[in-house]
C-alpha positions in Angstrom: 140.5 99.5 240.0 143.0 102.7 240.0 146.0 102.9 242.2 145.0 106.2 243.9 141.4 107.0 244.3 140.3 111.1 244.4 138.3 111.5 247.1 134.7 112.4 246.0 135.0 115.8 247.1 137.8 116.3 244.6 136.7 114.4 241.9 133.6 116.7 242.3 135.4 120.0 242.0 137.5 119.1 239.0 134.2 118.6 237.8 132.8 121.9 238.0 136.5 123.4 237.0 135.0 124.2 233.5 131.6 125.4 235.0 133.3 127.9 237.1 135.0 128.9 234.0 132.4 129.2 232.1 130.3 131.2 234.6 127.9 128.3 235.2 127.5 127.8 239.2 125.9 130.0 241.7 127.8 131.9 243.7 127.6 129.1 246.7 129.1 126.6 244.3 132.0 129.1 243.2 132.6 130.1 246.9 132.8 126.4 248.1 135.2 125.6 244.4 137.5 128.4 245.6 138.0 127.1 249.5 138.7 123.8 248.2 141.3 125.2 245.7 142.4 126.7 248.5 142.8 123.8 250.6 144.0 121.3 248.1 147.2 121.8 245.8 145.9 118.7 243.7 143.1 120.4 242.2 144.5 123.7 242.3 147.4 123.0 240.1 144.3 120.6 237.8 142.1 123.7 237.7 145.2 126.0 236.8 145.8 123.6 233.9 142.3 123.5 232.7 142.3 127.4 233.0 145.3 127.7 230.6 143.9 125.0 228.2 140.4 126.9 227.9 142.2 130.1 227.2 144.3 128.7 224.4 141.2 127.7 222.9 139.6 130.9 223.0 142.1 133.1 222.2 143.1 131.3 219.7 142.1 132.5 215.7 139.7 129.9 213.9 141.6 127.8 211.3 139.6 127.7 208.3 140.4 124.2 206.0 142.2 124.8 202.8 139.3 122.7 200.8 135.7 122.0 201.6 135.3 119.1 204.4 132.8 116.7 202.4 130.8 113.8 204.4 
C-alpha cells in the first residue's frame, strides 16, 4: 500500500490533465479541471509539468533513424 494516498478527486484530475490538453472534455469537465487546479497546488504544479512535457513532444522535429528499423 503507498505512503500517501491522492484523494480520488485528484487522482481523477491528473487523469484528465492530458484530455484537457488534448481538447478532449466538455466544457463542464474543463470548468470543474480548472477550479480544482485552482484549489490544489499538487495537481497544479502535476498538470504544469505534463503541460511542458506534451509541448516538448510536439514541438519537437521528428528524428528520422540513420538505417531502416527491421523486425
Amino acid at each position: 500500500m503507498r505512503a500517501s494516498l491522492l484523494p480520488i478527486v485528484c487522482d481523477r484530475v491528473r487523469g484528465q490533465v492530458s484530455l484537457l490538453l488534448d481538447g478532449e472534455l466538455s466544457q463542464l469537465e474543463q470548468r470543474m479541471v480548472a477550479a480544482h487546479l485552482d484549489r490544489c497546488a499538487d495537481c497544479r504544479e502535476f498538470a504544469t509539468s505534463v503541460r511542458a512535457f506534451t509541448q516538448a513532444l510536439r514541438t519537437t522535429p521528428l528524428e528520422s533513424p540513420s538505417q531502416p528499423i527491421v523486425t
